[in-house]
C-alpha positions in Angstrom: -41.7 354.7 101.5 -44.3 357.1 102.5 -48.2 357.3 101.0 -51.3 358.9 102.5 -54.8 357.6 101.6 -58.1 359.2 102.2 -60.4 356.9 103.7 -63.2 359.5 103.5 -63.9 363.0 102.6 -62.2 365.8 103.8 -59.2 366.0 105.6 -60.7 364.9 109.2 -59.8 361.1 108.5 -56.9 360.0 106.7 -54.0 357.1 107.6 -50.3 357.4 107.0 -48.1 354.2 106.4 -44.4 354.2 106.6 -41.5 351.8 106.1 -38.8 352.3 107.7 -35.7 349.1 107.2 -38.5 346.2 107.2 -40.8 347.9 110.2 -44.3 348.6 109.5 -46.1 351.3 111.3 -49.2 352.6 111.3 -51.1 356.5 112.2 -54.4 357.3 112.2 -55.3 360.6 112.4 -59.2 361.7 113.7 -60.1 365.6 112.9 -56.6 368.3 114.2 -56.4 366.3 116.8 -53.5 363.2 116.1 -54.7 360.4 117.9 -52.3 357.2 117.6 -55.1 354.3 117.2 -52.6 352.0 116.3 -48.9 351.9 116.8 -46.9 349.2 116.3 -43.8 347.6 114.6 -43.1 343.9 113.5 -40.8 342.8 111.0 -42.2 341.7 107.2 -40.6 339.8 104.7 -40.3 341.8 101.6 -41.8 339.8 98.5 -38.8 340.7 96.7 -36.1 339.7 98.7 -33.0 339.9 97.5 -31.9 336.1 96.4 -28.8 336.5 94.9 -25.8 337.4 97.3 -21.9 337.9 97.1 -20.2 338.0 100.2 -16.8 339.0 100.4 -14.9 337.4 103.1 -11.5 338.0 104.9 -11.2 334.2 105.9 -13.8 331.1 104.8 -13.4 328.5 106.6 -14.8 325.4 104.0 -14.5 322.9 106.6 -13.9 320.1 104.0 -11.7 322.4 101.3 -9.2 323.9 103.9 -9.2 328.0 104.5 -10.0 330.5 101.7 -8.1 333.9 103.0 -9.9 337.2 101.0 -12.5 335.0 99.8 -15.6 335.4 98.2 -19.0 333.2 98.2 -21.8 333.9 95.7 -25.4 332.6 96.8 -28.0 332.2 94.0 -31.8 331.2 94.9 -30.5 329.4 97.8 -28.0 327.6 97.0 -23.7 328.5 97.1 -22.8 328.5 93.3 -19.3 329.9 93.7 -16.3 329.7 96.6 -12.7 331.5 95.5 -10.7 334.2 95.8 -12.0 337.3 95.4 -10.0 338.0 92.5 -11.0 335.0 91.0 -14.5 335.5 91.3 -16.9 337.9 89.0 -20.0 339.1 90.5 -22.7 340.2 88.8 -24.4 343.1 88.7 -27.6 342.0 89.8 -26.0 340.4 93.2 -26.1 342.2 96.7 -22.8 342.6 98.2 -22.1 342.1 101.6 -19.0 343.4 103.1 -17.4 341.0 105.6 -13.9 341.5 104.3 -13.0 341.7 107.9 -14.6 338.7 109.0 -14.7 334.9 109.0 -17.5 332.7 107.5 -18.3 329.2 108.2 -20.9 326.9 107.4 -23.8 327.3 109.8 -23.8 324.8 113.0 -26.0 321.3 112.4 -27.0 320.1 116.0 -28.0 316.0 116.0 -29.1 315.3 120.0 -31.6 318.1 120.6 -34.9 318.2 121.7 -35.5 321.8 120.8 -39.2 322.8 119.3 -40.5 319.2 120.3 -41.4 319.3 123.8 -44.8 318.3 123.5 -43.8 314.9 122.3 -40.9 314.1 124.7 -41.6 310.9 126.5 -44.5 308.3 125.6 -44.5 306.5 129.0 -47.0 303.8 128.7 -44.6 301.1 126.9 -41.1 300.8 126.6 -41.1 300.4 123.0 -42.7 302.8 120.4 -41.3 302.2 117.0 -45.1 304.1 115.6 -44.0 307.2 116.9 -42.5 310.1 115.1 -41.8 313.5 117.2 -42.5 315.7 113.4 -45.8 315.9 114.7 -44.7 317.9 117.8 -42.4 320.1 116.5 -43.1 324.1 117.1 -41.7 326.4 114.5 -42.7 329.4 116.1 -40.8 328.3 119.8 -39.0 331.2 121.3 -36.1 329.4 121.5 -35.5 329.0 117.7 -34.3 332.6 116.7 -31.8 332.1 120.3 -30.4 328.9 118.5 -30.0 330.9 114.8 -28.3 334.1 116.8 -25.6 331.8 117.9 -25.6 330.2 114.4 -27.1 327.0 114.6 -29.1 326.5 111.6 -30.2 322.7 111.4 -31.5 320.3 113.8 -32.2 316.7 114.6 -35.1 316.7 117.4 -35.6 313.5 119.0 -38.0 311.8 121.6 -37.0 311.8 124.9 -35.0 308.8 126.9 -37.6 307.5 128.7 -38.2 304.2 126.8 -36.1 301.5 125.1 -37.5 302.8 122.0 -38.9 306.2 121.8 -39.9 306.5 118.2 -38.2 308.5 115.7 -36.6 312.4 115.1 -37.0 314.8 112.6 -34.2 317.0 110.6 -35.3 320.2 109.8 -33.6 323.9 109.0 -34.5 326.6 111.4 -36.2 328.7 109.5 -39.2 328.7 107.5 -43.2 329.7 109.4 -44.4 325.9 108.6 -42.8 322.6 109.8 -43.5 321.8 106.0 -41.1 324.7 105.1 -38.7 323.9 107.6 -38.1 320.3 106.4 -35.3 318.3 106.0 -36.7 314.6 106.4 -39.5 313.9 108.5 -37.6 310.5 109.9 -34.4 311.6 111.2 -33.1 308.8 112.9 -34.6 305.9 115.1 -34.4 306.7 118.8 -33.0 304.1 121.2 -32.1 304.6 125.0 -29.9 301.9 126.3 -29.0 303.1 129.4 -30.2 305.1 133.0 -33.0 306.3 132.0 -35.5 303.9 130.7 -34.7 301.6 133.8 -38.6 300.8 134.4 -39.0 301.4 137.6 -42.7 300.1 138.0 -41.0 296.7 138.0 -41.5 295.2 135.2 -39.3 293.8 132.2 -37.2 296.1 131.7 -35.7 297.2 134.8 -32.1 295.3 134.4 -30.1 295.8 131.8 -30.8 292.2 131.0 -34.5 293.0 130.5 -33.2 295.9 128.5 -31.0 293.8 125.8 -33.8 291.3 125.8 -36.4 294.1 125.0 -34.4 295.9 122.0 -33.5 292.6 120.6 -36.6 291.2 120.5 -38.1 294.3 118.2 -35.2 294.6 116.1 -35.4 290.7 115.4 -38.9 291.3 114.6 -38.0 294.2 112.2 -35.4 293.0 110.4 -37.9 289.9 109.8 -40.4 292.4 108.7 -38.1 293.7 106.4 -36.4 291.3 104.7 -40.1 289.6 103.5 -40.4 293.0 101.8 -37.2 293.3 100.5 -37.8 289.3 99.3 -41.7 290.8 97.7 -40.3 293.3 95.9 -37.6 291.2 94.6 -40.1 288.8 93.0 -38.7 285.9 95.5 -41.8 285.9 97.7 -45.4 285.7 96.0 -47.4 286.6 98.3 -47.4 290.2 99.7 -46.6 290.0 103.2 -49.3 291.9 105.4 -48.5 295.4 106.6 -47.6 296.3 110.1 -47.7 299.6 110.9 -45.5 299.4 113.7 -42.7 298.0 111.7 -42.9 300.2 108.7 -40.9 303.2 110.6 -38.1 300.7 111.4 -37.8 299.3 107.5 -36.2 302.9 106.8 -33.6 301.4 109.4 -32.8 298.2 108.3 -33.0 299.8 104.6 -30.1 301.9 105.8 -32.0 304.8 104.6 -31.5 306.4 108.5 -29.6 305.7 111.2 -30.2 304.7 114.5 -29.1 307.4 117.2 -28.6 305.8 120.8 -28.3 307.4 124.3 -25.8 305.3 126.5 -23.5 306.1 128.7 -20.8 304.5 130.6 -17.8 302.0 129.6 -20.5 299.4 130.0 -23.4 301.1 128.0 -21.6 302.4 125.1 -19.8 299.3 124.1 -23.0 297.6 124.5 -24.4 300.1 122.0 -21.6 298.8 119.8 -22.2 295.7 120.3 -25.9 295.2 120.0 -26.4 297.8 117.1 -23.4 297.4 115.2 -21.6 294.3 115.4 -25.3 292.2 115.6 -27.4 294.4 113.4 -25.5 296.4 111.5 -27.1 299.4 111.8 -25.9 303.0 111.0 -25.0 303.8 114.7 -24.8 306.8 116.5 -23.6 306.4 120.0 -24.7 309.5 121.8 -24.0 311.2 125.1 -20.9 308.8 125.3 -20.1 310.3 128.8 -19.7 309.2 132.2 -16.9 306.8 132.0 -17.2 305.8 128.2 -14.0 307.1 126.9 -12.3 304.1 127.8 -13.9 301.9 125.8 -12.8 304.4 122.9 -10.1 302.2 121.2 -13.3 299.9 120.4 -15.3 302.9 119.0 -12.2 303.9 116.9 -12.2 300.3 115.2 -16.0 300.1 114.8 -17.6 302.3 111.8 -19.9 304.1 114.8 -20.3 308.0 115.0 -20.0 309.1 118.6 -22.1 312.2 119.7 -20.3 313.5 123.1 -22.5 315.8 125.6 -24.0 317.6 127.2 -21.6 316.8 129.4 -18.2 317.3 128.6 -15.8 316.4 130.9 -15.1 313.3 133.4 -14.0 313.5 136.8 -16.2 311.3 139.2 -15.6 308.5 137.3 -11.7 309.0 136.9 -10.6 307.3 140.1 -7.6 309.2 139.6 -8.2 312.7 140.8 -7.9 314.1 137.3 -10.4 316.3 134.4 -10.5 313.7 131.6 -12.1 315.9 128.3 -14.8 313.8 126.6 -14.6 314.6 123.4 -10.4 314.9 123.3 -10.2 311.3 124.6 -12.1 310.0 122.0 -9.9 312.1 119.6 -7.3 310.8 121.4 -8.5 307.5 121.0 -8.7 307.5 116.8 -12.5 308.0 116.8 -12.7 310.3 112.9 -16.7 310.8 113.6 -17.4 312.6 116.4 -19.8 315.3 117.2 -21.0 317.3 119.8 -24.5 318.2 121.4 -26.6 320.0 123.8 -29.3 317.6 124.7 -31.1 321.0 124.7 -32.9 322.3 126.9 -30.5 320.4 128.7 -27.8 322.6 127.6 -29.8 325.8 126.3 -29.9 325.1 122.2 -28.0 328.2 121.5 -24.4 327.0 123.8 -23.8 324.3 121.0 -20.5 327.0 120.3 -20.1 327.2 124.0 -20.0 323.1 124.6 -17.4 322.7 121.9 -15.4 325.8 123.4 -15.3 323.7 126.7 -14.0 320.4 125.0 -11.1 322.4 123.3 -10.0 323.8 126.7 -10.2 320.1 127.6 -8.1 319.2 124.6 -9.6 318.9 121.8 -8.1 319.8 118.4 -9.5 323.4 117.4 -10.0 321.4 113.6 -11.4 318.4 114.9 -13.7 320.7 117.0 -15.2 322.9 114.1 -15.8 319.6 112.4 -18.1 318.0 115.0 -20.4 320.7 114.8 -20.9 320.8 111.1 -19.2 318.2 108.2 -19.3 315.8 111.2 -22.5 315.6 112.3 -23.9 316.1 108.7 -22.7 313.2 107.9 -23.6 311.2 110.5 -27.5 312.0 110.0 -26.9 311.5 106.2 -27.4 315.5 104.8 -23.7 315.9 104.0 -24.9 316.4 100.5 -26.8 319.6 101.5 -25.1 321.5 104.8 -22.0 320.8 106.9 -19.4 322.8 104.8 -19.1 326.1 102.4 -18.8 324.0 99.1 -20.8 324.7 95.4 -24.0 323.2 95.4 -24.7 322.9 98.5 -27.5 324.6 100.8 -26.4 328.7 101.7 -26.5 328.0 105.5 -23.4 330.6 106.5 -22.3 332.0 109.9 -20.4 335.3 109.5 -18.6 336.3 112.7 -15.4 338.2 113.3 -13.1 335.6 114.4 -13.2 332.2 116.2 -16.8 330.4 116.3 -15.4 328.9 119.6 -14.4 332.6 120.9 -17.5 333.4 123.3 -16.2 337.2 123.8 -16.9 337.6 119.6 -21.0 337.7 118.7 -22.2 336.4 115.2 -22.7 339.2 113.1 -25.1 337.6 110.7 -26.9 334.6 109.7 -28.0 332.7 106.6 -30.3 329.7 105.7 -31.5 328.6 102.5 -29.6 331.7 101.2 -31.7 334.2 103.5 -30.3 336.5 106.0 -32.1 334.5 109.6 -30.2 336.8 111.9 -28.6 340.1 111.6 -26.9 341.6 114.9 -28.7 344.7 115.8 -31.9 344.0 114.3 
């Protein structure tokens, strides 16, 4: 596209703009003399985008359907309407075609321990409790560390408070794309945040310094809760007449006992994580996400195996201090091992930078850990856990057009990601 617009007469003053693959730039010209006022590129998203895309690939990788070899995927506003064999599928004329015939797609990465976008609202120090706090009110969708994440093909994320209290207050899931947190939604309460071990120790002294004044402290607020919301549940029921009052500090935490979100908790050690079984599980029944799951927990993995808990290994992914026996114990394969079905993987990012989530799971299969299993707890796996398997996790009709394309193994760290989508919109393209 080229135009040129007199801005007044003659020929002394007159601006040129030109397009050139989605960069803008701009020339102003003053008298014979060209004199660059203004030079600059950015990228622009064209109002007509193309929304309807057919990508023919030499290997899809559903996740939950087994492997499609010369595939073919058709995205329509968004959303994948078609998954088959290329000769099985008809594309329509109106639908972009991108050639990948040599390449492998797979269902972008979904991330469920992070703290990516929301540093601004990691740690509320003051009390170890805060079940009014939500970290969607921190999150940054223009943080440089976002379009890092996408190039590696992460394209959803669960950012949580920080560890530093019992009770932090709750995450947000949200795609990673989009110039407004609004746009970028998922659900504004991802999970409820509980940290159950190291890290909240209050060191000031007071209750909450042992693990005894620990159990007493997250007991005491989830028996408060739960009391909380069954008088609802009994109001809305017609079995109570009088409308219980509101309390705003319980209203996150209904959503919990409702079982409309899980409860994600950091612990860590044989001790810790089958006390996170115990208490949130086996007491409460609570959706439960045992996360970090490191240290020394793996050998309370039998109990994890027999319990409907998700465990969420990392950052770290390996044991050896622990091991008393001189040996490199893999996290995440000895909870495999073990029996445990739902397992994931995490950064803790910045922990781990956001965009090694490939790089972690590369690690726990050179540790053991079944290359199946592995792309698993980085999509269907985690998906489920946080309760979107309806929408991402998997390359399956219907569901949300969030596709890596890469030309082999996501776990091969020598092989870049050739392109991105989310929402059914190229994020990332390598070399642009």
């Amino acid at each position: 596209m080229s135009r040129n617009k007199k801005v007044c007469k003659g020929q002394k003053h007159h601006w040129h703009l030109h397009n050139n693959r989605g960069a803008l730039q701009v020339v102003v010209h003053l008298g014979t003399l060209p004199v660059i006022l203004c030079l600059f590129q950015f990228r622009i998203a064209i109002a007509t985008e193309q929304a309807k895309y057919a990508i023919k690939a030499g290997k899809i990788l559903t996740v939950t359907k087994g492997t499609i070899n010369h595939g073919a995927i058709l995205i329509d506003d968004g959303v994948i309407t078609a998954v088959s064999q290329v000769s099985d599928v008809d594309i329509p004329e109106e639908f972009r075609v991108i050639d990948a015939s040599d390449k492998w797609v797979m269902p972008g990465m979904v991330e469920i321990h992070s703290h990516l976008a929301g540093e601004g609202g990691l740690n509320d120090m003051v009390v170890p409790t805060n079940p009014e706090l939500r970290i969607v009110d921190a999150i940054d969708p223009e943080a440089w560390e976002i379009p890092q994440a996408v190039a590696s093909g992460v394209t959803t994320v669960h950012t949580i408070p920080g560890s530093g209290t019992n009770l932090s207050g709750f995450g947000v899931l949200y795609k990673l794309h989009g110039k407004t947190v609004d746009e970028m939604l998922i659900r504004r309460l991802g999970s409820m945040k509980i940290a159950q071990a190291y890290n909240p120790e209050r060191r000031g002294g007071d209750l909450g310094l042992t693990r005894m004044g620990m159990s007493w402290i997250l007991r005491d607020i989830l028996d408060k809760a739960k009391e909380y919301t069954a008088e609802w549940e009994a109001y809305e029921k017609g079995e109570l007449k009088d409308k219980p009052t509101v309390k705003p500090e319980f209203e996150q935490m209904r959503k919990v006992f409702e079982g409309a979100i899980p409860t994600l908790v950091h612990t860590a050690s044989a001790r810790d994580v089958m006390a996170t079984a115990r208490i949130f599980h086996d007491e409460y029944q609570l959706s439960t996400i045992v996360s970090h799951a490191t240290f020394d927990g793996y050998k309370v993995a039998k109990e994890m195996a027999k319990r409907d808990v998700h465990v969420n290994v990392g950052p770290r992914q390996i044991d050896f201090s622990f091991s008393r026996d001189n040996k490199f114990y893999g996290l995440a394969a000895e909870y495999e091992a073990a029996g445990v079905k739902n397992l994931s993987i995490n950064t803790d990012a910045p922990v781990t930078p956001q965009e090694d989530l490939f790089y972690q799971v590369s690690m726990a299969i050179r540790f053991g850990l079944d290359e199946e299993t592995a792309l698993e707890s980085v999509t269907i796996n985690p998906a489920r856990a946080i309760g979107i398997d309806d929408r991402v996790g998997s390359v399956e009709v219907g569901k949300d057009a969030d596709l890596i394309i890469k030309g082999g193994s996501l776990f091969d760290v020598t092989i870049p990601v050739d392109m991105v989508f989310i929402n059914g919109k190229i994020a990332y393209r390598k070399n642009r």
